[in-house]
C-alpha positions in Angstrom: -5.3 -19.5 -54.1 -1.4 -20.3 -54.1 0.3 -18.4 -51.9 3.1 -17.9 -55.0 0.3 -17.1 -57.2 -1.9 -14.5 -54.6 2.1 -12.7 -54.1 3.0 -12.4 -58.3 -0.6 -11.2 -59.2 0.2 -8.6 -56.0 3.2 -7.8 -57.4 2.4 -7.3 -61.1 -0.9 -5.1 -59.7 1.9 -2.8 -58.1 4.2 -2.4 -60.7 0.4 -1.0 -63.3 -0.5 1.1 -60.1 2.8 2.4 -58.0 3.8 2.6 -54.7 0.0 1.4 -53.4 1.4 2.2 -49.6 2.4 5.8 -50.6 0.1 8.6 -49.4 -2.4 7.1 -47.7 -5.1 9.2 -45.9 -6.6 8.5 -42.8 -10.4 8.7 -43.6 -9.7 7.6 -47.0 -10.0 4.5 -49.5 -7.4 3.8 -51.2 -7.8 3.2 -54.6 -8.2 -0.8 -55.3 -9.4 -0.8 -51.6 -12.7 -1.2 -49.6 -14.3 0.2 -46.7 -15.9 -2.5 -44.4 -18.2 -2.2 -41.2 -16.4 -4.1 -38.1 -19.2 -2.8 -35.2 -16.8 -4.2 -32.8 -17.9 -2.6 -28.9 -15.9 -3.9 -26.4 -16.4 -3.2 -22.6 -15.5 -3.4 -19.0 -16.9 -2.8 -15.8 -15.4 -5.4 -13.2 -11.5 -5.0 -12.5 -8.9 -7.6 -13.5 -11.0 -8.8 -16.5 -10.2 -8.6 -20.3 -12.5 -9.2 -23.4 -11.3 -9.6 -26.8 -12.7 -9.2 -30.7 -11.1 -10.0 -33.7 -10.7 -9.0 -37.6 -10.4 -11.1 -40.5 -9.1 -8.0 -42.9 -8.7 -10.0 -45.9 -12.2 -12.0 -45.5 -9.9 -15.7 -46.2 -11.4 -16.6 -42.8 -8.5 -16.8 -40.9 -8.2 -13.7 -38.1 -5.5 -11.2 -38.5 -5.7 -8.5 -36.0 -6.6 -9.2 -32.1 -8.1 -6.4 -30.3 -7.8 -6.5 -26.4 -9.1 -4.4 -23.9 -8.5 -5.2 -19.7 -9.7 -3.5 -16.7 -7.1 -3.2 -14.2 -7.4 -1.9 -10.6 -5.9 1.1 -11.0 -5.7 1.0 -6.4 -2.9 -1.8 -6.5 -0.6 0.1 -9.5 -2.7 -2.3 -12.2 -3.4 -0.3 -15.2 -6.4 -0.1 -17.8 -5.1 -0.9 -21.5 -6.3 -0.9 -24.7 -4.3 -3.4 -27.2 -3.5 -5.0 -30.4 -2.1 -8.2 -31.3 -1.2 -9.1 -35.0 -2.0 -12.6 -35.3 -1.0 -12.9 -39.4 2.6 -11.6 -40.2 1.4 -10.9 -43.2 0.9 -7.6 -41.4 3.0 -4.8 -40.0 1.9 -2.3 -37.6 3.1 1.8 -37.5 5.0 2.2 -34.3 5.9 5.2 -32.2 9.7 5.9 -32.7 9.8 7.3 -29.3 7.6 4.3 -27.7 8.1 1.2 -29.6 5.8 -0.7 -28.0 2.8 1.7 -28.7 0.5 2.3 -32.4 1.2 5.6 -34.1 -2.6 6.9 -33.9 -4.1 9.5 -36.7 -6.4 11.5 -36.8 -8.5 12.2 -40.0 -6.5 13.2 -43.0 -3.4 12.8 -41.5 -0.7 10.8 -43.4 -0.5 7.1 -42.5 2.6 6.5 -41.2 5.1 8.8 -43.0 8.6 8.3 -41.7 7.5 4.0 -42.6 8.0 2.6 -39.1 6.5 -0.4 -40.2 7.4 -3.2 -37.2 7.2 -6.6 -36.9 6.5 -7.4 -33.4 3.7 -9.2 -32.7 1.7 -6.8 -29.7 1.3 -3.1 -29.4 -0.3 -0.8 -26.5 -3.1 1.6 -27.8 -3.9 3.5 -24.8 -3.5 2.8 -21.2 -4.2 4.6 -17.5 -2.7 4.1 -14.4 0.9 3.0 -14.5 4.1 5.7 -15.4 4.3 4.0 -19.1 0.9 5.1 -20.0 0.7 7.8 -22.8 -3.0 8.6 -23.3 -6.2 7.3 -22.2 -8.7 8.2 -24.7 -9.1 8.4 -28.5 -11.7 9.8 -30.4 -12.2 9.3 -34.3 -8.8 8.0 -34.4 -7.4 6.0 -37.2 -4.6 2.9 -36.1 -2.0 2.3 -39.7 -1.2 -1.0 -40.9 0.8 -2.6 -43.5 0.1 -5.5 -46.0 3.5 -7.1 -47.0 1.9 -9.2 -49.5 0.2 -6.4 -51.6 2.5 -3.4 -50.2 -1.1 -1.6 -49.4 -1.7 0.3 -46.5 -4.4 0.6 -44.6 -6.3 1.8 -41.4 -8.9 0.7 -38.7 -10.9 3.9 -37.2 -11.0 3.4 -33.7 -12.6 4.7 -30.1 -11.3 4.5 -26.7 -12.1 5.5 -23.1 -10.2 4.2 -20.1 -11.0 6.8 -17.7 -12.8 5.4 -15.2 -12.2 8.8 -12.9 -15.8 9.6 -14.4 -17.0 6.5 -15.1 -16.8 2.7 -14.0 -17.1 1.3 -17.2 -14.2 1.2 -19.7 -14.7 0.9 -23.7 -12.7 0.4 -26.9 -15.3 0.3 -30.2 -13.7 -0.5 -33.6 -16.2 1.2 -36.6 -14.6 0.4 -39.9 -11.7 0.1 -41.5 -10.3 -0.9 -45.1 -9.0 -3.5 -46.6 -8.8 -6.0 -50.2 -11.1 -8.2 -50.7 -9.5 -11.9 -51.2 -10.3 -13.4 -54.3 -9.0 -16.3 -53.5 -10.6 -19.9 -54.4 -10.0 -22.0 -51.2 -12.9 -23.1 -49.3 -12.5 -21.3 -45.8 -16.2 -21.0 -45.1 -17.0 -24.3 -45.1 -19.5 -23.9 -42.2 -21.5 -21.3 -44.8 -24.5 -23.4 -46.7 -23.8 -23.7 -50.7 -24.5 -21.0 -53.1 -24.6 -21.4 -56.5 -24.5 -18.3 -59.2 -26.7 -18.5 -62.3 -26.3 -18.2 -65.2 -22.5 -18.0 -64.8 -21.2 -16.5 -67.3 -24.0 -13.8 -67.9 -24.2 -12.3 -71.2 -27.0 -9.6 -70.1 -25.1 -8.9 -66.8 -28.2 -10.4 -64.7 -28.0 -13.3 -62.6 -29.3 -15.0 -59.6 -28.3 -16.6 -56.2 -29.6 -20.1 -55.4 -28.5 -21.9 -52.3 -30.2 -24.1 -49.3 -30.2 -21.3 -46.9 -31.5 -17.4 -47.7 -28.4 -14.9 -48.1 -29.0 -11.9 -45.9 -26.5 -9.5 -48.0 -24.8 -10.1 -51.6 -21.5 -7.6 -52.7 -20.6 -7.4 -56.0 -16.9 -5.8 -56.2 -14.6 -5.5 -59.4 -11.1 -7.3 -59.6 -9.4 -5.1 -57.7 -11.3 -5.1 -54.7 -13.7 -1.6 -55.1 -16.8 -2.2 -54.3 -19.5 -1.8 -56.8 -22.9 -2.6 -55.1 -24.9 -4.1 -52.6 -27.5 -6.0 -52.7 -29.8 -7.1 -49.5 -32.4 -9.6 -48.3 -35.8 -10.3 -50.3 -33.6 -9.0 -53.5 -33.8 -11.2 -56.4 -32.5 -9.8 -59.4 -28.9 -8.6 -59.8 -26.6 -6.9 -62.1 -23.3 -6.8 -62.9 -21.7 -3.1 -64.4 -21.9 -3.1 -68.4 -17.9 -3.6 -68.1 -17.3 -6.7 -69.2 -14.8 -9.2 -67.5 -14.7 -11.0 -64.3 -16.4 -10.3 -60.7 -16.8 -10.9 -57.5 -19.2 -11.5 -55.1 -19.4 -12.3 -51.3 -22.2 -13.6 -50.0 -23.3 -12.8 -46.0 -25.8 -15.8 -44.4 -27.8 -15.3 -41.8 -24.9 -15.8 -39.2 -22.8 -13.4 -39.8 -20.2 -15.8 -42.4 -19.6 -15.4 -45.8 -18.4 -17.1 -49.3 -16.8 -15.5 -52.1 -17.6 -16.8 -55.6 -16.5 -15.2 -59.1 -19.2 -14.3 -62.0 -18.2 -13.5 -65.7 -19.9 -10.8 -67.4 -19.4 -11.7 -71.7 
């Protein structure tokens, strides 16, 4: 989709709905918004390594968040961290006021981000242990604030950390889920995912089917907005649409782990 158009239909949805950053929960979906699984468990044992994940939050296939964890050696002053990059500026991260180079964290149903000290940089500490900078070390059930500029939504990604290796050798950072808009966009970023094809498209009974040269391990069906309406897994054959009428859509999951998004019209 056109960047120019993506931003006015953002826009437009704004002005119907209000201020969609205002209020936001921690622990909560926001209306027009989805929850998503990441499963993203990242370890380290061995000093003076690093691993990495990362999130696509918008599902165009492009990856918008980094997620970094590194062991230091905490016996030569080098200390354990827990990061995040933003790779897309089409995202803003909360800051601390007091620490600008660390994420506000929340707990559930605290406020995201209420003073709006959305900033622009492009890295921000978590958590660390070992140096005089270092804040905190572990996060339980915690919940790190971001901001889409495009759609003015805001949103969270619950997250786990432990860097004290005083108990343990091992160091972790896990990523569970975290909320986001589906894209509806057009533009062919799976590529690498086997063709699907929806029939009959439109429906007039709200039933169709998925055909394709490769079995689909997981089919979504969400409303224009983004809310999820159902999911549908292997070895299912049959779906259906809600008795709303109008336009849907639906991401496919392959065996691998990547995805396509097609639209169906329900008459």
């Amino acid at each position: 989709m056109n960047a120019k158009i993506l931003f006015c239909f953002s826009f437009l949805f704004a002005c119907m709905h209000g201020s969609l950053s205002a209020q936001v929960i921690a622990g909560e979906v926001p209306p027009g918004m989805n929850l998503q699984n990441a499963e993203i468990h990242l370890s380290r044992w061995q000093s003076e390594t690093d691993t990495s994940a990362y999130l696509d939050l918008d599902q165009d296939g492009s990856d918008d968040f980094r997620i970094k964890l590194f062991k230091g050696n905490l016996n030569i002053n080098s200390p354990h961290t827990g990061s995040i990059y933003v790779l897309n500026d089409q995202y803003t991260i909360c800051r601390k006021s007091t620490t600008p180079a660390y994420v506000i964290m929340c707990e559930e149903g605290d406020t995201l981000c209420p003073a709006a000290t959305w900033d622009d940089d492009s890295a921000y500490g978590i958590a660390c242990l070992g140096a005089s900078f270092c804040q905190i070390a572990e996060f339980t059930d915690t919940f790190i604030p971001y901001h889409d500029n495009l759609t003015d939504e805001t949103g969270w990604i619950k997250a786990d950390i432990s860097l004290n290796t005083f108990t343990k050798d091992t160091i972790t950072f896990s990523i569970s889920d975290y909320v986001s808009r589906l894209s509806v966009g057009t533009k062919d970023q799976n590529k690498s995912v086997e063709e699907y094809t929806i029939v009959p498209n439109p429906t007039a009974d709200g039933r169709f089917y998925v055909q394709g040269r490769e079995d689909f391990e997981k089919v979504e069906i969400f409303d224009l907005t983004g809310q999820w309406v159902r999911t549908y897994d292997k070895g299912d054959a049959n779906f259906m649409l809600p008795m709303i009428q109008g336009l849907y859509v639906i991401r496919i999951w392959n065996k691998d782990g990547k995805t396509v998004v097609m639209k169906v019209v329900r008459q």
